[in-house]
C-alpha positions as CSV (number, residue, x, y, z in Angstrom):
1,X,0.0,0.0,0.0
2,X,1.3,3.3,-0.8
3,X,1.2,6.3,1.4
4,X,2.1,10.2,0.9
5,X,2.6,13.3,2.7
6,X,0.7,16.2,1.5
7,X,3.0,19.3,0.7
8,X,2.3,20.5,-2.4
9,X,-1.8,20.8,-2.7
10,X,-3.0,22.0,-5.7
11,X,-6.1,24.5,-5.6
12,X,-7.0,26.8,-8.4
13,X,-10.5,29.1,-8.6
14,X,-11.9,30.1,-12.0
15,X,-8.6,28.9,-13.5
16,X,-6.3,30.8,-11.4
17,X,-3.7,29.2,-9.1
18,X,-4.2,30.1,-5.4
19,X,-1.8,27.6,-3.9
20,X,1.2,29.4,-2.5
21,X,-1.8,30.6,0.1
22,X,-3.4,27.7,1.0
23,X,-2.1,26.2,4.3
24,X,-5.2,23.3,3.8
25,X,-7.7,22.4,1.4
26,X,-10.4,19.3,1.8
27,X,-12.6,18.2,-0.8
28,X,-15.8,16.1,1.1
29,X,-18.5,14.1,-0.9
30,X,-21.4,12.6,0.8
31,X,-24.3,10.6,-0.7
32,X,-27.6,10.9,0.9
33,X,-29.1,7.8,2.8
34,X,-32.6,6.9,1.5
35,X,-34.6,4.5,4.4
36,X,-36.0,1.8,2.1
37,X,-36.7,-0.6,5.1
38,X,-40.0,-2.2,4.9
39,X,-41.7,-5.4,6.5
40,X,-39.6,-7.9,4.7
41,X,-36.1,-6.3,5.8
42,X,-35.9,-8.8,8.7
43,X,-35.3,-6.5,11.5
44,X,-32.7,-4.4,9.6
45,X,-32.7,-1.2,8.2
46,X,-32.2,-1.3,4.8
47,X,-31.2,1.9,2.6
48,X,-30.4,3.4,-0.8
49,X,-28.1,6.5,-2.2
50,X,-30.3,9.7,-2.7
51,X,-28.5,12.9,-3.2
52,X,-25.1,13.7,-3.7
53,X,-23.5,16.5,-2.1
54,X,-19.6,18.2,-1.1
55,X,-18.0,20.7,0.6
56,X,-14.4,22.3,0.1
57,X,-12.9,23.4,3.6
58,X,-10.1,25.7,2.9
59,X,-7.4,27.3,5.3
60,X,-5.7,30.2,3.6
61,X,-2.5,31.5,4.4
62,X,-4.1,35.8,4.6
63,X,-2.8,38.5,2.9
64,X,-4.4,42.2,2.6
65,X,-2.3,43.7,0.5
66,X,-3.2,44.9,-2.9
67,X,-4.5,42.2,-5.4
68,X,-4.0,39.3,-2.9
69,X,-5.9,36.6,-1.3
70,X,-8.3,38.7,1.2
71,X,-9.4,40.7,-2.2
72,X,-9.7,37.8,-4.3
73,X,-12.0,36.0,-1.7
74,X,-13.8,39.5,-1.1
75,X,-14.6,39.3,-4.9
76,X,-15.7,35.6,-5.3
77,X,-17.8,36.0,-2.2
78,X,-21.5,35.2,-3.0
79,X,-20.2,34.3,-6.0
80,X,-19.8,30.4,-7.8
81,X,-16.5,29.7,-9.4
82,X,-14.8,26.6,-10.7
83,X,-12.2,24.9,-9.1
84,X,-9.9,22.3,-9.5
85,X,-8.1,20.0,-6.5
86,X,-5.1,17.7,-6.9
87,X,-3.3,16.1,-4.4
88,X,0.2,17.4,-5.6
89,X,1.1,20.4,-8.2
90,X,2.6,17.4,-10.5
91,X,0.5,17.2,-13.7
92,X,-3.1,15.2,-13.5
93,X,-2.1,11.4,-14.4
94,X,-3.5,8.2,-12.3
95,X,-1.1,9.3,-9.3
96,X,-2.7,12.7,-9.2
97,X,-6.1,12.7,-10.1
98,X,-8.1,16.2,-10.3
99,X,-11.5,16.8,-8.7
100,X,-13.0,19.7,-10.4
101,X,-16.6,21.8,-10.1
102,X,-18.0,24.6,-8.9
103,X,-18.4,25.7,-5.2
104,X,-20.8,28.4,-3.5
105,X,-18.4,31.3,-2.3
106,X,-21.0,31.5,0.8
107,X,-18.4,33.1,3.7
108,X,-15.0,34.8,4.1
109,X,-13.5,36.4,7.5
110,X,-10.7,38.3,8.5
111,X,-9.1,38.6,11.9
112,X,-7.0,36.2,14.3
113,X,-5.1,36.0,17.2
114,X,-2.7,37.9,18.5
115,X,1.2,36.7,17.8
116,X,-0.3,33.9,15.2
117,X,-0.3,34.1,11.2
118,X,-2.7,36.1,9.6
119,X,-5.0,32.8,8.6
120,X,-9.0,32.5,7.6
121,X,-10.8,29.6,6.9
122,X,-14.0,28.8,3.9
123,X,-16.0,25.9,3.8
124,X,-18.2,26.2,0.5
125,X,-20.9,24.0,-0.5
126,X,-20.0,22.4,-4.0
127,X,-22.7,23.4,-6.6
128,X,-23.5,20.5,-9.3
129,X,-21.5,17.4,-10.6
130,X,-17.8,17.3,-8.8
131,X,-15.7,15.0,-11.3
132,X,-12.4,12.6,-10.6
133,X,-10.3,12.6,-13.7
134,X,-6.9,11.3,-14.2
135,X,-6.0,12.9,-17.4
């Protein structure tokens, strides 16, 4: 079995690279559970996919200065851009798949504590298909 250690995430919005700020970044998908149990199911429950559904949880690295990452959130906020997640910044193949769609730009901070990084965190519903592709 092969492992890795993550240290060189890929994470682009509406085509544009935003790596060099992101400290995290987690793609989630979730399929809806559908209660199918009936009289004949024995005394289990028995179920079926319904819905699916994602999230991308990001942790970015802040910066305010002009035409860096706390503007480019600001402007994508309420907003639903593209993106695309790979595992390393190595071209897409079958060792570095991409998962691309769109998210929901729903929330964006600023602020932290004193003495740490600047840092902020999203978490954006995705909106439509998410795809795997390895080339």
């Amino acid at each position: 079995m092969a492992v890795f250690m993550i240290t060189s995430e890929y994470l682009a919005l509406s085509g544009a690279d935003h790596s060099p700020h992101v400290k995290s970044a987690v793609l989630t998908a979730d399929a809806a559970q559908l209660d199918s149990t009936d009289m004949a199911s024995g005394g289990w429950t028995e179920a079926e996919p319904g819905m699916k559904s994602g999230q991308l949880v990001v942790t970015w690295q802040d910066d305010v200065t002009s035409g860096s990452i706390d503007g480019i959130l600001w402007n994508l906020f309420g907003t639903k851009p593209t993106f695309e997640l790979r595992p390393t910044s190595a071209s897409v193949g079958v060792n570095n798949p991409k998962y691309t769609g769109s998210v929901l730009c729903t929330n964006t901070s600023i602020g932290g504590t004193v003495g740490d990084l600047a840092a902020k965190s999203t978490t954006w519903p995705t909106s439509g298909t998410v795809t795997r592709a390895t080339s």
